[in-house]
C-alpha positions as CSV (number, residue, x, y, z in Angstrom):
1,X,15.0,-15.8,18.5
2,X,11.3,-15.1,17.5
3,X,7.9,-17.0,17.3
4,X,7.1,-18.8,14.7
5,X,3.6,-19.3,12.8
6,X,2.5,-23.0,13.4
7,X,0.5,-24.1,10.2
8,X,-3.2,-25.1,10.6
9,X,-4.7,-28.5,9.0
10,X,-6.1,-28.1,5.4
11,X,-2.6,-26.4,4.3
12,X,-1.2,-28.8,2.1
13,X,2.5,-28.3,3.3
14,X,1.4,-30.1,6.7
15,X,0.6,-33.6,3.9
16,X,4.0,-33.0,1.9
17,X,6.9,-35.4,2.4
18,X,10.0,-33.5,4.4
19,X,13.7,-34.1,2.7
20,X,17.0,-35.2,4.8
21,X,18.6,-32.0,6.0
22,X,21.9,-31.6,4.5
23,X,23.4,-28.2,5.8
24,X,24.4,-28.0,9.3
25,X,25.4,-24.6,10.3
26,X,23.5,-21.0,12.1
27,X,20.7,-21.2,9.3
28,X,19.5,-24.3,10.8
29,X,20.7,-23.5,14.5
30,X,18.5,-20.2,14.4
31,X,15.6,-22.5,13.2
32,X,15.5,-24.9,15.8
33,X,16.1,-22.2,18.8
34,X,13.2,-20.0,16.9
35,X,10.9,-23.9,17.1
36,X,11.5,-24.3,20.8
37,X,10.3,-20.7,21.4
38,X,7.4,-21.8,19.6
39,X,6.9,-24.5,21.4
40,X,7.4,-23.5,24.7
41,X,4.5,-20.3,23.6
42,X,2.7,-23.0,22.6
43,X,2.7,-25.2,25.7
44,X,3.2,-28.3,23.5
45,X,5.4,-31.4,23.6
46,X,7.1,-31.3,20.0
47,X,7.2,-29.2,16.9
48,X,7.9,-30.7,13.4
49,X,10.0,-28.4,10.6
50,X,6.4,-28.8,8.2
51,X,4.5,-27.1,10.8
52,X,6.6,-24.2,10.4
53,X,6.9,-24.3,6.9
54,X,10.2,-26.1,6.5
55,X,9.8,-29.5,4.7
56,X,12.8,-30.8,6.0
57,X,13.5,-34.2,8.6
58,X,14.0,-32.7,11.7
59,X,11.8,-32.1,14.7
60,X,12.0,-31.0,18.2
61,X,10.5,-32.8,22.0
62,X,9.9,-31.7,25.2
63,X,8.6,-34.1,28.0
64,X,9.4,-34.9,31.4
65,X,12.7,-36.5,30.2
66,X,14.1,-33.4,29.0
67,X,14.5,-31.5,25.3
68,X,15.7,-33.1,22.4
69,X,16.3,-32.1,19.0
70,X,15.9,-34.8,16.0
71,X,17.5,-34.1,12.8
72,X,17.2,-36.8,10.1
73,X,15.1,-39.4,12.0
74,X,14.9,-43.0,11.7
75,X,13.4,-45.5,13.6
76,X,15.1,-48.6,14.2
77,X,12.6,-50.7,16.2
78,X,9.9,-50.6,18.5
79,X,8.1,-52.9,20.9
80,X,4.7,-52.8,23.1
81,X,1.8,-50.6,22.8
82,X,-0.1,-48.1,24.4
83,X,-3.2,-46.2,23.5
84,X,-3.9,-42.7,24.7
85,X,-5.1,-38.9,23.6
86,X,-3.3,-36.9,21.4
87,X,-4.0,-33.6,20.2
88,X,-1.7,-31.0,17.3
89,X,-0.9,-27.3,17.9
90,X,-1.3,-28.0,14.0
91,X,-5.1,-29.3,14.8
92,X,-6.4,-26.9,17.1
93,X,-9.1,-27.5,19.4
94,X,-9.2,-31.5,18.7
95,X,-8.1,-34.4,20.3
96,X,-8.6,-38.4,19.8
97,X,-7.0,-41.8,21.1
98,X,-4.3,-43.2,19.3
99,X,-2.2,-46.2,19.3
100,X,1.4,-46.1,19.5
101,X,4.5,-48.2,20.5
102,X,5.4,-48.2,24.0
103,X,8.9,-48.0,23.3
104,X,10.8,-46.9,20.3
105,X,14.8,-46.6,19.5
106,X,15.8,-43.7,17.2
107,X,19.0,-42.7,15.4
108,X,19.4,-38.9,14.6
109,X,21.7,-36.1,13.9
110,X,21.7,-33.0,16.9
111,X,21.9,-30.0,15.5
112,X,26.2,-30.3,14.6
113,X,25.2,-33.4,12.4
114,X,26.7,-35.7,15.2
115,X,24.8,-38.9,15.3
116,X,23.0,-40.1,18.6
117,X,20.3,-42.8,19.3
118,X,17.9,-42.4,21.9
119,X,15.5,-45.2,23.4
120,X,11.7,-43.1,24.2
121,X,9.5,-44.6,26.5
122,X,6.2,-43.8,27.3
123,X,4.9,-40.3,27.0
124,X,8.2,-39.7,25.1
125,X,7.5,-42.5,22.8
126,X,4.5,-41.1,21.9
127,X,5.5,-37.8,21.1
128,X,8.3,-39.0,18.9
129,X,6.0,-41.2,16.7
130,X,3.1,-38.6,16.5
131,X,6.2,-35.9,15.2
132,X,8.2,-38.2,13.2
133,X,4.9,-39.3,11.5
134,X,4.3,-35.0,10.1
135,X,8.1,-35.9,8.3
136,X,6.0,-38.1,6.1
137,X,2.7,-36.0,5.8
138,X,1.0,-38.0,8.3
139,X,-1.2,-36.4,10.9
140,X,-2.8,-38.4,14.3
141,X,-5.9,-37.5,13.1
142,X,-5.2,-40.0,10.4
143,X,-5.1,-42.8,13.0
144,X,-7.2,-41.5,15.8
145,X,-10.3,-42.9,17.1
146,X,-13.3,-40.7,18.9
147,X,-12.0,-37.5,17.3
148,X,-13.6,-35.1,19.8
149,X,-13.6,-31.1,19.8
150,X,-13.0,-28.5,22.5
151,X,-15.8,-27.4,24.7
């Protein structure tokens, strides 16, 4: 396993559209074990493929519930709302409030291609919306309100 690079906002990788995955197998194993070293250097909660340079639907979470992998995303429904703080390891040294659903249900592949779904509440919710949303280019500083910087 080894530490990836985490690309920085203004590379135009991190606004590209990511394609469906379509080979499962130890190229994309060794990608998602080198990601959660990468995240877990980074102290983060979740890591899409685009900010390591792969533009491809998968992305990894960990929260309090546990570590999960995403591969080919999509969200079948969502209900409530909450509004907190986010911040990017791919927008460093900024944070702002964002609104999100309070709960969200997502189908996915693991990383054998076995489908799963998953119902994120909460803080988990959150981080699955803020990394589903780099699959399509989208970064929470798109939606965020009182943008603020380190100190």
């Amino acid at each position: 396993m080894s530490k990836l690079n985490i690309i920085q906002v203004g590379d135009e990788i991190l606004r590209k559209k990511s394609v469906p995955v379509k080979e499962f197998g130890a190229k994309l194993n060794n990608l998602l074990n080198d990601m959660h070293e990468t995240l877990t250097a980074a102290t983060g909660a979740g890591l899409a493929g685009s900010q390591v340079g792969v533009l491809e639907r998968l992305f990894i979470v960990e929260v309090d519930e546990g570590y999960f992998e995403f591969i080919n995303p999509q969200i079948l429904g969502s209900s409530g709302s909450q509004y907190g703080i986010e911040g990017c390891l791919s927008v460093k040294g900024k944070w702002g409030d964002v609104k999100r659903p309070k709960k969200v249900t997502v189908k996915a592949q693991d990383r054998y291609g076995k489908w799963f779904k998953i119902v994120a509440k909460d803080f988990f919710a959150r981080a699955v919306c803020h990394e589903y949303d780099h699959l399509d280019g989208i970064l929470y500083i798109d939606k965020a309100d009182n943008i603020r910087e380190d100190k």
